[in-house]
C-alpha positions in Angstrom: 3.1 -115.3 83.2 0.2 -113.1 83.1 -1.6 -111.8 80.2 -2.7 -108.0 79.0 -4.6 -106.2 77.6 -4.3 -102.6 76.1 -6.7 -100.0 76.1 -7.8 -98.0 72.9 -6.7 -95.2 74.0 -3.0 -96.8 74.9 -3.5 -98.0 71.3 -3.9 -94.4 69.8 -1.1 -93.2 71.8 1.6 -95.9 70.9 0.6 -95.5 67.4 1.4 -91.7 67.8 4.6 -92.3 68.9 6.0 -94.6 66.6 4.8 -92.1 63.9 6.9 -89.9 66.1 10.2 -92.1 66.2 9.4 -92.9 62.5 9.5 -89.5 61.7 12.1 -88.0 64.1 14.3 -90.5 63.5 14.1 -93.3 61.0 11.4 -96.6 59.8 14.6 -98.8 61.7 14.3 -97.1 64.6 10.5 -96.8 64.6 10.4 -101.0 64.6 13.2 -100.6 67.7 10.7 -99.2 69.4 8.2 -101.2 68.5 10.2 -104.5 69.7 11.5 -102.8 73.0 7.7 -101.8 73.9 6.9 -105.6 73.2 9.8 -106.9 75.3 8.6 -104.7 77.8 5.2 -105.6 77.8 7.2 -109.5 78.3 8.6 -108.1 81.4 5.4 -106.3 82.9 3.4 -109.2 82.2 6.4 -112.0 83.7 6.4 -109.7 87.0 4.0 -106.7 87.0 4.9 -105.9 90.8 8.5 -104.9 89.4 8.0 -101.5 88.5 6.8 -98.4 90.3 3.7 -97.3 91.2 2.5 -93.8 89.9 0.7 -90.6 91.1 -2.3 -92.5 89.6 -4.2 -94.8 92.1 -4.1 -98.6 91.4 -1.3 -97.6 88.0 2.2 -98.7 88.0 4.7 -97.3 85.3 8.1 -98.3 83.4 10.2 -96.0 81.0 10.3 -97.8 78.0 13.0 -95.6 76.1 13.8 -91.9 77.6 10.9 -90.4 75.9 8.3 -93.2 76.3 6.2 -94.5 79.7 4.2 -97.3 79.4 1.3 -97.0 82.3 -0.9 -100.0 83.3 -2.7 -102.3 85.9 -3.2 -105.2 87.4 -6.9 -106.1 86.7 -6.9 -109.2 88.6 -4.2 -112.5 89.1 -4.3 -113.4 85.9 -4.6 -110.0 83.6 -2.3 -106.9 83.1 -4.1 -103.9 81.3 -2.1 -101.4 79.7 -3.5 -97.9 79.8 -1.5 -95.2 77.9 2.2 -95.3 76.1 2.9 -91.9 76.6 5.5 -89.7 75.2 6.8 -87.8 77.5 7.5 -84.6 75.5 4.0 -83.9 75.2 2.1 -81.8 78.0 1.4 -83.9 81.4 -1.7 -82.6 81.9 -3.0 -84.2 78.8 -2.6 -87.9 80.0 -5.3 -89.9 79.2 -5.4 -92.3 82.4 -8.6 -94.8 82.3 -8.9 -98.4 83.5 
C-alpha cells in the first residue's frame, strides 16, 4: 500500500466542502463525508492505477460522492499526492491543479 500526501491547497478545498455538507445538510453528514473521503484515499493509495486519468497531465481522478472529485498523482512507487477535493458545483475553470 502506498502512502500520500495532500497538498494545501487540496487541504483548503476539502475543508470548504465539508463546511459545505455541514451546512447544506447536517454535522452527521458532514463526518460521512469525511469518512468516505478517507476510505477513498484507502482505495487510491491500495491501487492508484484503478481510477481514471483526467484532462490534466500525469492526474488521475475518483468521484468521491456526486458532488465531490478527489484529484491526485503518483509521485513515485511509493507516494500518492492528492491535489484538489473539488466540489463540483463550483465553476471548472477555477480548479486549482498543482503537483
Amino acid at each position: 500500500m502506498m502512502d500520500f500526501d495532500i497538498t494545501r491547497t487540496a487541504i483548503q478545498e476539502f475543508e470548504e466542502c465539508i463546511r459545505y455538507v455541514e451546512k447544506k445538510f447536517s454535522e452527521k453528514k458532514a463526518i460521512q463525508f469525511v469518512l468516505e473521503v478517507e476510505n477513498t484515499f484507502d482505495l487510491i493509495c491500495k491501487n492508484p492505477n484503478t481510477f481514471p486519468k483526467s484532462e490534466y497531465k500525469d492526474i488521475r481522478y475518483v468521484v468521491v460522492m456526486k458532488p465531490i472529485t478527489i484529484f491526485y498523482t503518483i509521485l513515485d512507487e511509493k507516494t500518492v499526492q492528492v491535489v484538489n477535493i473539488w466540489n463540483n458545483r463550483k465553476d471548472k475553470n477555477e480548479t486549482k491543479i498543482k503537483r
